[in-house]
C-alpha positions in Angstrom: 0.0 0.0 0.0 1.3 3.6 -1.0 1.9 6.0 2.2 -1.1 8.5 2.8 1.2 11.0 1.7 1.8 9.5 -1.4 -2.2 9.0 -2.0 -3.0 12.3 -1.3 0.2 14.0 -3.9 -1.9 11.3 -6.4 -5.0 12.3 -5.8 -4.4 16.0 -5.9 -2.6 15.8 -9.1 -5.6 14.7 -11.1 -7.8 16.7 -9.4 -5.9 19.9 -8.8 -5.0 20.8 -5.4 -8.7 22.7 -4.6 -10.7 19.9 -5.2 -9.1 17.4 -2.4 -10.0 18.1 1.0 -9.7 16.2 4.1 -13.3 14.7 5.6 -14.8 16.4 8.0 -17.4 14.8 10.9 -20.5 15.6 8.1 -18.4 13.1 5.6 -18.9 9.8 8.1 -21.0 7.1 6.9 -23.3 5.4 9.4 -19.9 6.3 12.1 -17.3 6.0 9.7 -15.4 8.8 8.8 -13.2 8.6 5.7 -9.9 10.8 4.9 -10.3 12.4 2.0 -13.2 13.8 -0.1 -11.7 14.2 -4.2 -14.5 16.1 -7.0 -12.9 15.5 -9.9 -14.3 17.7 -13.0 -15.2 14.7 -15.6 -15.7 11.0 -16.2 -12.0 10.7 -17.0 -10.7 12.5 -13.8 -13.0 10.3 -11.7 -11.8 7.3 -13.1 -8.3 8.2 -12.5 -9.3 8.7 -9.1 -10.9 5.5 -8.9 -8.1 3.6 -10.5 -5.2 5.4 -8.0 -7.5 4.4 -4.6 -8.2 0.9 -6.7 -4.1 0.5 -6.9 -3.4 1.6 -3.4 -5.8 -0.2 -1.6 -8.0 2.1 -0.3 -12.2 1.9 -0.2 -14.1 4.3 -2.1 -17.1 5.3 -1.2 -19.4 7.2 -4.4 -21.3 9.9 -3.0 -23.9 12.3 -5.0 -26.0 14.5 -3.1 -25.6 12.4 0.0 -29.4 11.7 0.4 -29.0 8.0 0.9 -25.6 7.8 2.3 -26.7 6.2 5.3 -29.0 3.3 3.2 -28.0 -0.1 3.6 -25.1 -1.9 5.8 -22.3 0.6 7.7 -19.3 0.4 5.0 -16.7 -2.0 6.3 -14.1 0.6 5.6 -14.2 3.8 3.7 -11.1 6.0 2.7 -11.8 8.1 0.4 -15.1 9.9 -0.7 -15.4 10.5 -4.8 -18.3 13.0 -5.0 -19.7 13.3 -8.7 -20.9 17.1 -7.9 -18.9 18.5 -10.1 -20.2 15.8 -12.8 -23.3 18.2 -13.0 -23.8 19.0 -16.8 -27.1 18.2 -19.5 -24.6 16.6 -22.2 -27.4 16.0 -24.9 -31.6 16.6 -24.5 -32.2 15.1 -27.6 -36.3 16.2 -27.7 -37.4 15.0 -31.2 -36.5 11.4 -29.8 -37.7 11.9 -26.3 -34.1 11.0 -25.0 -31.9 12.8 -22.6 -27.6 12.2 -21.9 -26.7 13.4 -18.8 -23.7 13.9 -16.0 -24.6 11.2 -12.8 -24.3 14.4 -10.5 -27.0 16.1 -12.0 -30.1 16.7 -9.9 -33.4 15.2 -10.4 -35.3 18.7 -10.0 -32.5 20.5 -12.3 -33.1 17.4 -14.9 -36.6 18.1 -14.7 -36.7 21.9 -14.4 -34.3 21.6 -18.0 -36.7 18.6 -19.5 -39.9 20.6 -19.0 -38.9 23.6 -20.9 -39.6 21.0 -24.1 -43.2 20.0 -22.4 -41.0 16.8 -21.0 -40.0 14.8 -18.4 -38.4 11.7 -16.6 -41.3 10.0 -15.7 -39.9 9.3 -12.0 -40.4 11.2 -8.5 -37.8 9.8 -6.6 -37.2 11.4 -2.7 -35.8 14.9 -2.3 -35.4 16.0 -5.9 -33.7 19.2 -5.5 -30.8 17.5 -4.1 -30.7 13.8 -5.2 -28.1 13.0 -8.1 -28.7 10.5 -10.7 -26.5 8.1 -9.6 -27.5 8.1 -6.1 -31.3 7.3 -7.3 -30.0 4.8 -10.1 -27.4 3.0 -7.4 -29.8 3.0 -4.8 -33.0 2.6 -6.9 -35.1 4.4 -5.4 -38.6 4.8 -7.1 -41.9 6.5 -6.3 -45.3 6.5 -7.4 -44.7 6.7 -10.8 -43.4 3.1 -11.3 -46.9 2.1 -11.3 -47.9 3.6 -14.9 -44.5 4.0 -15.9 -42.2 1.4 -14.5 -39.1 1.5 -12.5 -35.6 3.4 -13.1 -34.6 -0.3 -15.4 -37.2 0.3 -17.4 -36.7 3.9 -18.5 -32.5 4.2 -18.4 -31.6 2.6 -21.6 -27.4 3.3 -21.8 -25.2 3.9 -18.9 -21.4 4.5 -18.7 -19.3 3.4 -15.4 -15.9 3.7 -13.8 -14.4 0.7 -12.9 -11.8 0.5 -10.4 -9.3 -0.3 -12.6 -9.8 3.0 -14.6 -11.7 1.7 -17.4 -14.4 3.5 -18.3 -17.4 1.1 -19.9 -20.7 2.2 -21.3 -23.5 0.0 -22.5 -27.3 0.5 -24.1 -27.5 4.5 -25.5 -24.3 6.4 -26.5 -21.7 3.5 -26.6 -18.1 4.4 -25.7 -16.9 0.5 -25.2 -19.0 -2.4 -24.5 -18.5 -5.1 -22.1 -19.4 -7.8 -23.6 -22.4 -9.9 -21.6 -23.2 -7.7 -19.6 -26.5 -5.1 -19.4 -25.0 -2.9 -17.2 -27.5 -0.1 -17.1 -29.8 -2.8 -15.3 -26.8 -4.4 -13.3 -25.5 -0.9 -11.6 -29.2 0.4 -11.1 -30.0 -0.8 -7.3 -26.2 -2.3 -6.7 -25.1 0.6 -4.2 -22.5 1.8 -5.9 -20.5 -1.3 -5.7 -19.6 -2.2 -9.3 -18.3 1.0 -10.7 -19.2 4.9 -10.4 -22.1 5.6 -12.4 -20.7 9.0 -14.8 -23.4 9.5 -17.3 -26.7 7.7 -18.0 -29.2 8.1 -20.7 -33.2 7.8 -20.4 -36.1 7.4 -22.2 -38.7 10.5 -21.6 -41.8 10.9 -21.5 -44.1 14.4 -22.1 -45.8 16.3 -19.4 -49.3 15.4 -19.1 -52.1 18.1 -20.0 -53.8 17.8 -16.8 -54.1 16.0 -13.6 -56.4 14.8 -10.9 -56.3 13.2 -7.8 -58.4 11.2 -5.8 -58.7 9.8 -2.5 -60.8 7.4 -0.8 -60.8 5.5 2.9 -62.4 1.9 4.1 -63.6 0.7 7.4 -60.8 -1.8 7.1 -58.3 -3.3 5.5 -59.8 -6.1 3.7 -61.8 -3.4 2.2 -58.9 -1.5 1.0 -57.6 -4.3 -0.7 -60.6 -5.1 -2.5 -60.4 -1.8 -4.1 -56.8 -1.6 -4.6 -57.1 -4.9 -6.9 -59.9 -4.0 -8.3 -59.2 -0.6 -9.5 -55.6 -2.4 -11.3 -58.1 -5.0 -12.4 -60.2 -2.4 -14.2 -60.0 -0.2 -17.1 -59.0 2.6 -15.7 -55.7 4.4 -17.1 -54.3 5.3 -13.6 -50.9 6.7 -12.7 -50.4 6.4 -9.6 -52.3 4.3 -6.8 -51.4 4.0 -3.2 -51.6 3.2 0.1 -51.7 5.3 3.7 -51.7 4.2 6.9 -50.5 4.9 10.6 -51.3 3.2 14.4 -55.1 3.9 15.2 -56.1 5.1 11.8 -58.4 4.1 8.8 -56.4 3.3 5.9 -56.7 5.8 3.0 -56.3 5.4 -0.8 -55.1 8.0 -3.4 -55.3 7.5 -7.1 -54.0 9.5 -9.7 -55.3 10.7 -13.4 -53.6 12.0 -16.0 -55.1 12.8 -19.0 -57.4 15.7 -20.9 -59.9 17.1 -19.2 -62.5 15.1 -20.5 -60.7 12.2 -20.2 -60.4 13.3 -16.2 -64.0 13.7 -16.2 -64.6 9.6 -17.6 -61.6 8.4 -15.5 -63.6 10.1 -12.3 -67.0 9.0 -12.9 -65.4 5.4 -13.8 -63.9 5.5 -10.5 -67.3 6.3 -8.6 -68.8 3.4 -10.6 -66.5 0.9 -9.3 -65.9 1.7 -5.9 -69.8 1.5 -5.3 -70.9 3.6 -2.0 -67.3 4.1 -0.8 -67.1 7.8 -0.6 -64.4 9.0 -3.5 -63.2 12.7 -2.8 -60.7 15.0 -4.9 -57.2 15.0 -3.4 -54.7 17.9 -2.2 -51.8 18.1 -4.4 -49.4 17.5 -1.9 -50.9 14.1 -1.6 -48.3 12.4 -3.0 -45.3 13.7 -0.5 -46.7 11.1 1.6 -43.6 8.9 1.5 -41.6 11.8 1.8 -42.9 13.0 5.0 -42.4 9.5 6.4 -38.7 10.8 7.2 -39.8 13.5 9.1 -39.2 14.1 11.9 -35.9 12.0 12.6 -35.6 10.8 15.6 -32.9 8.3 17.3 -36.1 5.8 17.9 -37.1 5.9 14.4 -36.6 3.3 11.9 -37.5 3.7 8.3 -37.2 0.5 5.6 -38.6 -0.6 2.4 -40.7 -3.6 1.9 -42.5 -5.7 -0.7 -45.4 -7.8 -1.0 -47.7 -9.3 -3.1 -50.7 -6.7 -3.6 -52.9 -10.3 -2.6 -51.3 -9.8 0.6 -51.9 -6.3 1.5 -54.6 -6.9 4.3 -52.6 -10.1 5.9 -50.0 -7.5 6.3 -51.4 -4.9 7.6 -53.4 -6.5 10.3 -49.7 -8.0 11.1 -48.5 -4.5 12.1 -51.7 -3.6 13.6 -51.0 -6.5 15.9 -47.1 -5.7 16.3 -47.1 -2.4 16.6 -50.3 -3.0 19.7 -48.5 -5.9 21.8 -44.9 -3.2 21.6 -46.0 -0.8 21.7 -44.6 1.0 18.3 -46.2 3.9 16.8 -46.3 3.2 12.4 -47.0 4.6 9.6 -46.9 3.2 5.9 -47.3 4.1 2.2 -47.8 1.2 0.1 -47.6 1.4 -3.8 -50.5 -1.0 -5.7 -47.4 -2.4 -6.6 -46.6 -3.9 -3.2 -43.5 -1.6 -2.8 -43.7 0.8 0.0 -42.1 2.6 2.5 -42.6 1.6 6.7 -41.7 3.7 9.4 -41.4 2.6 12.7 -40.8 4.2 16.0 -40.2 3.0 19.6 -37.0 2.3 21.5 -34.1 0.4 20.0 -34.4 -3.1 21.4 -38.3 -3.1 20.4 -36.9 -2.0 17.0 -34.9 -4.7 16.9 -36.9 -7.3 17.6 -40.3 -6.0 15.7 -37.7 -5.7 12.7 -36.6 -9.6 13.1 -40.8 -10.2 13.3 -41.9 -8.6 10.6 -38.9 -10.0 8.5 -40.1 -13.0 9.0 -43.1 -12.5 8.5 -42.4 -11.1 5.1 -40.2 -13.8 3.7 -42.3 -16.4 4.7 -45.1 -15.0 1.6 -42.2 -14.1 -0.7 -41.4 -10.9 0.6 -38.4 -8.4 1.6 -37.4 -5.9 4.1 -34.7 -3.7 3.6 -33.6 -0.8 6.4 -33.3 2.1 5.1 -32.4 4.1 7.7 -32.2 3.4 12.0 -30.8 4.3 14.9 -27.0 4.3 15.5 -27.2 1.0 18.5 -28.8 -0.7 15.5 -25.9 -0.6 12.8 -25.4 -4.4 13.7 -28.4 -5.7 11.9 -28.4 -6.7 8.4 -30.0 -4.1 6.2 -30.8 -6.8 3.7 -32.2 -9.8 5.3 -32.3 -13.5 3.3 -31.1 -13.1 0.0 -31.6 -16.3 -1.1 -30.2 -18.4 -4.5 -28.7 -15.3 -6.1 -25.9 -14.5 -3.8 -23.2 -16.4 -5.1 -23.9 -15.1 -8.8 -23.8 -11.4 -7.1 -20.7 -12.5 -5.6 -19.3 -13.8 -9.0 -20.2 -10.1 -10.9 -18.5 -8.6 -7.8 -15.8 -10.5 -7.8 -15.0 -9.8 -12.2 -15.5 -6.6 -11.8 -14.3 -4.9 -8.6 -11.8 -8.1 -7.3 -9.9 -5.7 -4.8 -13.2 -5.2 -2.9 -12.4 -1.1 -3.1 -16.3 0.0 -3.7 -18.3 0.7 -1.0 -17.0 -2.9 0.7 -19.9 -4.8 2.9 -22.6 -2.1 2.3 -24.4 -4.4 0.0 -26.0 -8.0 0.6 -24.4 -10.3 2.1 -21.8 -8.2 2.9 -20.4 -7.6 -0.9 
C-alpha cells in the first residue's frame, strides 16, 4: 500500500489541489469517517481517481447528493469519498426522440426543471429531488409513485457508462463508448449501491408532461376493504398513474389514485372510479398528496426506523393486520405508504431493542409470503443488523459479478447484501 502522503500528492494531481480536502465529521457514513473527499471535473478524472484508490488499496465510497448515504449496511471501511458534484452538466436533450444524456451528479429537480422547458420529463419522482443526483437514485433505486404507470428506473435508463476500479471507463445501451461484452450494465448498476463502478453519465427514455391532472382519495372501514379496491381498480379499465396506500397506528387506511389525461378524459376516469368503488365515498385530493412517503422521514428521531418492503398486492390486508398486531402488543407507533405495486415505505418508532426485535418479526413474517425488508435508515445501536435480510439463491452469482468486476473489494465494501 502507497503512504497517505503519497495518495494524497496522487489524488491531488488529477484533481488539482482545490478539489481534495480532508473529511470532516459531516463526511462519516453510518460512524465511519473517511480521509479524503476528491470532486474530480469529468468522467476521466474520476476514473483516475478510482483507478489510484483501486491500486493503493483504499475503499471508495461514491457519493452524490448524499441523500441516501446512510442506506444499507455501515461500509466495512471507507477512505476516500469521490463525489460526482462536479459531474453536474445536461450533455445532450435530444427532444425529437424523447431522450436525454446526462452527468450522474446532476439533480433530479435541475433534470426536470431543463426537460420541462420541451413539455417533457423523466417520468420518475424519486425522494428529495432538488438535491438527489442521478446516480445516487439509479445506485440506490429508489422509485416512487410513478413506477406504477410508468415502470421502475430499469425500465426507462436505456445506456449507462461506469468507472471501474481499474480506470476503465465502460458504457452500454445509449451512446456506446466500449462495450462489455455480456453484460447489461445499465440494469446491473441500477440498485447495486455503488459497488460495481461509479455511475458517470446515464441516458433515459422520456416521456411528455401530461395536459392535466387529478387526484383522488378514498378511505375503508378496514383493511380487507382496502384491498378489495386496490385490486380492483388495477383489475379495471381505468388508465391510472399512480395508486397508493396510507396508513398509521389507530387510523383508517386511506387510498389515493391519480389521473392524467385531458380534461375530458379526467371527467370519464372520475365518474369510472365512482362506478367501481360502489358507495365508498371518492373525494378530490390535495396536491401534496403524494409527498406522503416523503414525509415518512420527518421528523428524525434516534427511535425511528424507516425501511422498504415488498409484498404481493394479494397480501396487502394479511400484512397490515400483522403490524396492527405488532405495533399494539410493543408498543410501536407506524406509519406506511404502500404502492398497488406492493412496494412501499414503513416507518417505525419505539425504543431500539423493540426495534430490533419487531424488525426480526416482521422480516419474518415477510419472507415467509415471498417478501423483503430492507432498512433504510435506524438508529446508531442498531448498525449491527443486516440491512438486507435473506437473499436467497442469487448471492453467489452477485458474488461472482463482484468479484470480475471490482476483485480488490475497493467500492463501498460490505454495504451491500451479504456483505459484498
Amino acid at each position: 500500500m502507497l503512504k497517505t502522503s503519497s495518495i494524497e500528492e496522487n489524488l491531488r494531481a488529477v484533481v488539482g489541489p482545490q478539489n481534495l480536502r480532508a473529511a470532516s465529521a459531516a463526511d462519516a457514513i453510518s460512524g465511519v469517517l473517511p480521509q479524503f473527499i476528491a470532486e474530480p471535473d469529468d468522467e476521466h478524472q474520476l476514473a483516475s481517481v478510482l483507478s489510484l484508490a483501486n491500486e493503493a488499496g483504499i475503499a471508495v465510497v461514491p457519493r452524490g447528493g448524499a441523500t441516501k448515504l446512510d442506506w444499507g449496511n455501515p461500509p466495512q471501511k471507507a477512505d476516500l469519498i469521490l463525489s460526482t458534484a462536479r459531474l453536474n452538466r445536461i450533455v445532450e436533450h435530444a427532444w425529437a426522440d424523447l431522450t436525454v444524456t446526462l452527468e450522474a451528479g446532476c439533480t433530479l429537480q435541475s433534470l426536470q426543471n431543463a426537460l420541462a422547458r420541451h413539455g417533457q420529463r423523466l417520468a420518475f419522482d424519486g425522494l428529495w429531488p432538488e438535491r438527489a443526483t442521478i446516480g445516487g437514485v439509479l445506485s440506490t433505486n429508489d422509485s416512487g409513485t410513478l413506477r406504477l404507470r410508468f415502470g421502475a428506473l430499469r425500465d426507462l435508463i436505456i445506456g449507462v457508462t461506469i468507472a471501474l476500479p481499474d480506470g476503465t471507463l465502460a458504457s452500454s445501451g445509449g451512446k456506446v463508448v466500449k462495450n462489455v461484452a455480456g453484460y447489461d450494465l445499465p440494469k446491473l448498476v441500477t440498485g447495486a449501491f455503488g459497488t460495481l463502478g461509479v455511475i458517470t453519465r446515464a441516458v433515459f427514455r422520456l416521456h411528455p408532461l401530461p395536459r392535466a391532472a387529478k387526484a383522488f382519495s378514498f378511505s375503508t372501514e378496514n383493511f380487507a376493504a382496502m384491498q378489495q379496491h386496490i385490486l380492483a381498480i388495477q383489475d379495471s379499465h381505468l388508465a391510472h398513474t399512480s395508486l397508493q396506500i396510507r396508513c398509521a397506528a389507530g387510523e383508517l387506511p386511506a387510498g389515493d389514485i391519480l389521473f392524467e389525461a385531458t380534461d375530458a378524459g379526467l371527467a370519464a376516469q372520475e365518474s369510472q372510479l365512482c362506478k367501481l368503488l360502489g358507495s365508498t365515498r371518492v373525494e378530490q385530493s390535495a396536491e401534496n398528496i403524494w409527498d406522503a412517503r416523503k414525509n415518512l422521514w420527518n421528523p428524525p428521531t434516534n427511535n425511528t426506523l424507516l425501511a422498504k418492503i415488498s409484498l404481493l398486492p394479494t397480501d396487502i390486508a394479511k400484512t397490515l393486520e400483522f403490524l396492527k398486531t405488532l405495533g399494539a402488543s410493543r408498543k410501536i407507533n407506524w406509519q406506511i405508504v404502500l404502492q398497488a405495486t406492493g412496494i412501499g415505505m414503513l416507518r417505525l418508532e419505539t425504543d431500539p431493542v423493540q426495534l430490533s426485535a419487531a424488525i426480526e418479526l416482521l422480516r419474518s413474517e415477510l419472507q415467509s409470503r415471498s417478501g423483503a425488508l430492507v432498512i433504510l435508515r435506524r438508529p446508531p445501536e442498531l448498525n449491527s443488523i443486516d440491512a438486507w435480510g435473506n437473499a436467497g439463491d442469487s448471492v453467489s452469482l452477485m458474488r461472482a459479478v463482484k468479484h470480475q468486476l471490482d476483485p480488490k473489494n475497493t467500492l463501498n465494501p460490505g454495504r451491500f447484501v451479504e456483505g459484498i
